[in-house]
TIRO-2110 file (N, C-alpha, C; in Angstrom, 1 decimal):
// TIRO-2110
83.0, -59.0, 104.7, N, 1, A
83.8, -58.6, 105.9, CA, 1, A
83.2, -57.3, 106.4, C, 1, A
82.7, -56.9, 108.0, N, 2, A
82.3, -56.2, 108.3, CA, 2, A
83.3, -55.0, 108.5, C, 2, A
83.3, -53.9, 108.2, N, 3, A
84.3, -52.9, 109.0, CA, 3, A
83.2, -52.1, 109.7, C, 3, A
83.7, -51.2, 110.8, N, 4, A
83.2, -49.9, 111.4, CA, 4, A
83.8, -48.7, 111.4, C, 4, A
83.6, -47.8, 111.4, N, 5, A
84.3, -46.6, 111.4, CA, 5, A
83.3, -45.7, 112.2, C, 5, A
84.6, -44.7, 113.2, N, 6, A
83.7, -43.8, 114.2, CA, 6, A
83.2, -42.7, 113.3, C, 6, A
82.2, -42.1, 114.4, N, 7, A
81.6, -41.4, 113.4, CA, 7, A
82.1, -39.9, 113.9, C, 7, A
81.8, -38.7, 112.2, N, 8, A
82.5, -37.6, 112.5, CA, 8, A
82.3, -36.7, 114.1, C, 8, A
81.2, -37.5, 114.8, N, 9, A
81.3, -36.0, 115.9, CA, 9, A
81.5, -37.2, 116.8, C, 9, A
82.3, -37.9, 117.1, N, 10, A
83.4, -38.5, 118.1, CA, 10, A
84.8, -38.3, 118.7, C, 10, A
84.9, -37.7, 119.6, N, 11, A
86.2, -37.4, 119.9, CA, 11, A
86.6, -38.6, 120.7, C, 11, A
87.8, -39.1, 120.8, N, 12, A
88.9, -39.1, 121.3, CA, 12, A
90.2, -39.8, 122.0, C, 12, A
90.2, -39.6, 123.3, N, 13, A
91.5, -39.3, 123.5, CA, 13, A
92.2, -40.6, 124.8, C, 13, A
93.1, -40.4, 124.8, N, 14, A
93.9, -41.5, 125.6, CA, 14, A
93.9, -41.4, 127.0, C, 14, A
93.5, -42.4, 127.8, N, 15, A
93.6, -42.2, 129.3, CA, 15, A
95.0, -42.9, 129.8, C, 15, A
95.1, -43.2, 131.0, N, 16, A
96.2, -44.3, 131.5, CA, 16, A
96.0, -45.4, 131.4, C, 16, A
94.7, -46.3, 131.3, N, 17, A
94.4, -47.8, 131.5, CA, 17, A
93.0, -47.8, 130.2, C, 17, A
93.6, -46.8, 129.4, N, 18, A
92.4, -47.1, 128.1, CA, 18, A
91.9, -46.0, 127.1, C, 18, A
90.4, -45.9, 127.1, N, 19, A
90.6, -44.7, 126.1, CA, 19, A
89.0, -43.9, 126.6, C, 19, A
88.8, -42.8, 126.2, N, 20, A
87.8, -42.2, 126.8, CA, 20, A
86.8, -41.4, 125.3, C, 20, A
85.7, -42.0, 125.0, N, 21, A
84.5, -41.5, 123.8, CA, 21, A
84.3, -40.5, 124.3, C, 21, A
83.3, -39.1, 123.3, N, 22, A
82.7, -38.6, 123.5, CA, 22, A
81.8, -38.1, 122.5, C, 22, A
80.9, -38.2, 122.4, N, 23, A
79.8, -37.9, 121.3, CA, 23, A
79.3, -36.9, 121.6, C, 23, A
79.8, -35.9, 120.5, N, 24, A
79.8, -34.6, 120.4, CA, 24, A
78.2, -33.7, 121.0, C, 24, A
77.7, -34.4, 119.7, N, 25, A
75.8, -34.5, 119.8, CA, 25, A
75.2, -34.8, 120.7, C, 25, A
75.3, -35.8, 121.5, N, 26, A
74.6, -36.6, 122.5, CA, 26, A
75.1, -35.9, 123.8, C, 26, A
76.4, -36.1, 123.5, N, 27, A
77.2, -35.3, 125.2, CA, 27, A
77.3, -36.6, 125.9, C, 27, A
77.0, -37.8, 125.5, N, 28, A
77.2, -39.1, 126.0, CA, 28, A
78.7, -39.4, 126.1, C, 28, A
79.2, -40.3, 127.1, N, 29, A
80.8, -40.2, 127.4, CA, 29, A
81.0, -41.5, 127.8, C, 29, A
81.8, -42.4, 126.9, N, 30, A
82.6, -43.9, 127.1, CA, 30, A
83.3, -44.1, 127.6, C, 30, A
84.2, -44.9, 128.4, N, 31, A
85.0, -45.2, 128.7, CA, 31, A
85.5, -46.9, 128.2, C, 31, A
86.6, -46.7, 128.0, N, 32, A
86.7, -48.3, 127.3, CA, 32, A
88.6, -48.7, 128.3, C, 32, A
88.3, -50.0, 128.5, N, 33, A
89.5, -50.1, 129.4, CA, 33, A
90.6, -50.5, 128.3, C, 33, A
91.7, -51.1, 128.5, N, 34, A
92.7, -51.8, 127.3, CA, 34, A
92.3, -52.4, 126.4, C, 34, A
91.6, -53.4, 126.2, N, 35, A
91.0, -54.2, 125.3, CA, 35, A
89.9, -53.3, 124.6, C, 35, A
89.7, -52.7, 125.7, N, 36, A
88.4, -51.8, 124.3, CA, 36, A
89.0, -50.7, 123.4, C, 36, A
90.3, -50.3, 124.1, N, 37, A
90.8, -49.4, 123.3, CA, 37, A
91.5, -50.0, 122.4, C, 37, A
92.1, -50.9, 122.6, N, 38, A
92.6, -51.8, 121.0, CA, 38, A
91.5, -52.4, 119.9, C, 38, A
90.1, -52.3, 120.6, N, 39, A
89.2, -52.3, 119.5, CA, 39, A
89.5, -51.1, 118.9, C, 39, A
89.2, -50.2, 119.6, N, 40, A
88.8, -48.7, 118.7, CA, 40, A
89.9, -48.3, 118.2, C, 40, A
91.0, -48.8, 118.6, N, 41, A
91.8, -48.3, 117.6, CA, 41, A
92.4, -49.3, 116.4, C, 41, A
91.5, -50.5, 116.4, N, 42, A
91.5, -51.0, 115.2, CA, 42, A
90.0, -50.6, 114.1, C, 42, A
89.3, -50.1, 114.6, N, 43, A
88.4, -49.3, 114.4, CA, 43, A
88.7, -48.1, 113.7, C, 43, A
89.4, -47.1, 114.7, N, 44, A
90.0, -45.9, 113.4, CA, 44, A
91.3, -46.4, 112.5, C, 44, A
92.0, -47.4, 112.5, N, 45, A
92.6, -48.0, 111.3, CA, 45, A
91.4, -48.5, 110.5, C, 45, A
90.4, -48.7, 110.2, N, 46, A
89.6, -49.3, 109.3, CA, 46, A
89.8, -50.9, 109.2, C, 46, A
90.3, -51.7, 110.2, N, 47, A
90.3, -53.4, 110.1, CA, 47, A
88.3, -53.8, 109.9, C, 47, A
88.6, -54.9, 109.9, N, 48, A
87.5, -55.4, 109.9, CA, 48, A
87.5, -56.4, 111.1, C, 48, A
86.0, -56.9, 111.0, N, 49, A
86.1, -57.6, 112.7, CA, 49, A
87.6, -58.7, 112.7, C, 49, A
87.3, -59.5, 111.7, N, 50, A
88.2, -60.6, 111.4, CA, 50, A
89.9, -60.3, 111.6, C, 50, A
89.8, -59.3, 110.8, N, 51, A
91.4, -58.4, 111.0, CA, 51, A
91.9, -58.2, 112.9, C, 51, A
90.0, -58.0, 113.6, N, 52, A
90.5, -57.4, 115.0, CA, 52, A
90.5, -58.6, 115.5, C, 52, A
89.7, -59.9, 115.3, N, 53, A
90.2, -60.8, 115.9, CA, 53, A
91.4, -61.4, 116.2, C, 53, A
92.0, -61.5, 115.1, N, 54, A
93.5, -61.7, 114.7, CA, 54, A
94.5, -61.3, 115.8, C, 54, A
94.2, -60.0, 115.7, N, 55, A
95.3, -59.0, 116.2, CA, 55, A
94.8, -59.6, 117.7, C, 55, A
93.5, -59.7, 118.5, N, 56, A
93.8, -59.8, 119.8, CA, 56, A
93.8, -61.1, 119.8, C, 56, A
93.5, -62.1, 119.3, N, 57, A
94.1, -63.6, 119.8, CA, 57, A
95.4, -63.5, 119.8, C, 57, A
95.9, -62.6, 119.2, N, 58, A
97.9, -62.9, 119.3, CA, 58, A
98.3, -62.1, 120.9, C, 58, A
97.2, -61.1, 120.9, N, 59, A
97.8, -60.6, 122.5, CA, 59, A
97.2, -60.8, 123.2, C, 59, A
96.0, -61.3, 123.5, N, 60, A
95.5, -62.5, 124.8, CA, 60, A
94.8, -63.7, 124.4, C, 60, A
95.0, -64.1, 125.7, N, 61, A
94.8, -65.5, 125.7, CA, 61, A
93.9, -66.0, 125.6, C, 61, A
92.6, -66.2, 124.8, N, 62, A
91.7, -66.4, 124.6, CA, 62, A
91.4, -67.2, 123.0, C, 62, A
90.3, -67.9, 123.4, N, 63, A
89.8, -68.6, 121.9, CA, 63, A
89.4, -67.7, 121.1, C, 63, A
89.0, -67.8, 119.5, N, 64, A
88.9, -67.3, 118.4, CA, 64, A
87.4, -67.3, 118.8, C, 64, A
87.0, -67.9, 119.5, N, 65, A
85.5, -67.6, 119.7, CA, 65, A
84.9, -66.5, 120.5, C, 65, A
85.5, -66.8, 121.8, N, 66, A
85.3, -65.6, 122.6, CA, 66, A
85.9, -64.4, 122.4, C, 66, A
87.1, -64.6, 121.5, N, 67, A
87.3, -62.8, 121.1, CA, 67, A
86.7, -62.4, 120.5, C, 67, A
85.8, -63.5, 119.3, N, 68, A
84.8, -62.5, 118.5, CA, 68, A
84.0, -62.1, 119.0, C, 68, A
83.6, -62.7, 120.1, N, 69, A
82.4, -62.5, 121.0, CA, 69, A
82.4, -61.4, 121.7, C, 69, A
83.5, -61.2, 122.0, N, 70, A
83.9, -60.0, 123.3, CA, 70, A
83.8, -58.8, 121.9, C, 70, A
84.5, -59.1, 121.0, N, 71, A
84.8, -58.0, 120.1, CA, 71, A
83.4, -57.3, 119.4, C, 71, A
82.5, -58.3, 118.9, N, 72, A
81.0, -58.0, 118.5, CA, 72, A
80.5, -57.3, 119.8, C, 72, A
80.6, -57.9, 120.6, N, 73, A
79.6, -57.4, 122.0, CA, 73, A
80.3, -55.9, 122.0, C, 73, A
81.1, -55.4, 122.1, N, 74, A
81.7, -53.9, 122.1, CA, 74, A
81.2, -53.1, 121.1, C, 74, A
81.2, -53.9, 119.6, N, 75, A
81.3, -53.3, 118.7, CA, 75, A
79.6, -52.6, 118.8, C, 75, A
78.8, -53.6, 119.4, N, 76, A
77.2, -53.5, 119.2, CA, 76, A
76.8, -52.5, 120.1, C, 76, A
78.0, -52.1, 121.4, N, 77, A
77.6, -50.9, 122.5, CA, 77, A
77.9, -50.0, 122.3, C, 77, A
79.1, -49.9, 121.0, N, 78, A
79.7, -48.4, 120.4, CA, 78, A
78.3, -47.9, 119.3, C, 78, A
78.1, -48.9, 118.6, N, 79, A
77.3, -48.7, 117.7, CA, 79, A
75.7, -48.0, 118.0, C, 79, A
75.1, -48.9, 119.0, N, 80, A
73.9, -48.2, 120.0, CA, 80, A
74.1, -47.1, 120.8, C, 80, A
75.5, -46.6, 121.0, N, 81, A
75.6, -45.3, 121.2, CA, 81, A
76.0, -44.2, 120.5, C, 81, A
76.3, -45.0, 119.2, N, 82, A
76.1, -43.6, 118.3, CA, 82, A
77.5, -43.2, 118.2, C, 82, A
78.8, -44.1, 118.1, N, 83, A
79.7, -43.7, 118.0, CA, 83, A
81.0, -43.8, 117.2, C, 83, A
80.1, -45.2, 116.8, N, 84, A
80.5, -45.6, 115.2, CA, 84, A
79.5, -46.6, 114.4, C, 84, A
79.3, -46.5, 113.3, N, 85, A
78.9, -46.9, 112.1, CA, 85, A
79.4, -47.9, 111.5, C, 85, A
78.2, -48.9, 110.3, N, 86, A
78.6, -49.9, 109.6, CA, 86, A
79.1, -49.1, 108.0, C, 86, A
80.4, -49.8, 108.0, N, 87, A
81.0, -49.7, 106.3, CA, 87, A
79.9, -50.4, 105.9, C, 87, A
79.9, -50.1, 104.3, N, 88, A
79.4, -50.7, 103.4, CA, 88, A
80.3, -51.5, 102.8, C, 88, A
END
């Protein structure tokens, strides 16, 4: 089971319609709308992808397929930006 976890020079913090990255080091700056911020904050709980599928097939409407899909696809833009990391 894959988990991710952000990495220590990531900050942060909550907008109105989502959540806003910032990589301390880089100075590079995310924005993630609703759905991405319920990744990342299944992300700083430590779920695994499977756990995050779960949780958003119960709150939208979408197949088990395309949430993984949406979910991996995010996880792989956070990750090439250096904002979070693979557990072992």
């Amino acid at each position: 089971m894959t988990k991710f976890a952000a990495r220590p020079n990531v900050v942060a913090c909550d907008l109105d319609a989502g959540h806003a990255l910032l990589n301390l080091d880089t100075s590079q700056y995310f924005k993630l709308n609703e759905t991405g911020a319920l990744i990342w904050k299944n992300v700083e709980a430590g779920n695994t992808v499977e756990q995050m599928q779960e949780e958003l097939s119960s709150v939208f409407d979408v197949s088990e397929e395309d949430c993984r899909d949406d979910i991996l696809h995010l996880l792989k833009a956070l990750e090439e930006a250096d904002l979070i990391e693979r557990q072992a």
